[in-house]
C-alpha positions in Angstrom: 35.5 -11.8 -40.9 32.0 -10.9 -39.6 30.5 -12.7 -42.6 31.8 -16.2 -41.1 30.4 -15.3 -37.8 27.1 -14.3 -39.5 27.1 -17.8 -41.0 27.9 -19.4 -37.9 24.9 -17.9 -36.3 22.4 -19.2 -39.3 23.7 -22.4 -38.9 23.2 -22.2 -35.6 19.7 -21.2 -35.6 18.7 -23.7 -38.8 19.8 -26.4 -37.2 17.6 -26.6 -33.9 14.4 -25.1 -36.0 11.8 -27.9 -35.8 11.5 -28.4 -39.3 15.4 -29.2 -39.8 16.5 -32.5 -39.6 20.0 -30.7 -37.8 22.1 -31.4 -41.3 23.1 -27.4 -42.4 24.6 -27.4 -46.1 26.1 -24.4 -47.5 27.0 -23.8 -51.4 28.6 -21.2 -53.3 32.0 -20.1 -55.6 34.4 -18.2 -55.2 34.2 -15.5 -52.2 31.3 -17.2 -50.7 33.4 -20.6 -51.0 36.2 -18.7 -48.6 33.2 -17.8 -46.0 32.0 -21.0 -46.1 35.9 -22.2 -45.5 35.9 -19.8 -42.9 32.9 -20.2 -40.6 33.9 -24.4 -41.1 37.0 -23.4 -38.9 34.2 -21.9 -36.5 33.0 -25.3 -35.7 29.3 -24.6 -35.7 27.7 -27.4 -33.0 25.1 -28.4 -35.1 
């Protein structure tokens, strides 16, 4: 779903910013505990 790939993208991004240490966390219940299921399987390269 194009939420995963949004989250992909943000985790992406957060993780090079200067100000992150490269460690991306994600939280949530529910629906937003599928996405974050889902854009795992994506393999961010953080």
């Amino acid at each position: 779903p194009q939420e995963a790939i949004d989250f992909y993208d943000c985790i992406e991004w957060a993780g090079v910013q200067e100000w992150s240490n490269g460690k991306v966390g994600l939280n949530g219940i529910s629906y937003y505990a599928m996405n974050q299921w889902q854009v795992a399987s994506l393999q961010p390269h953080i």
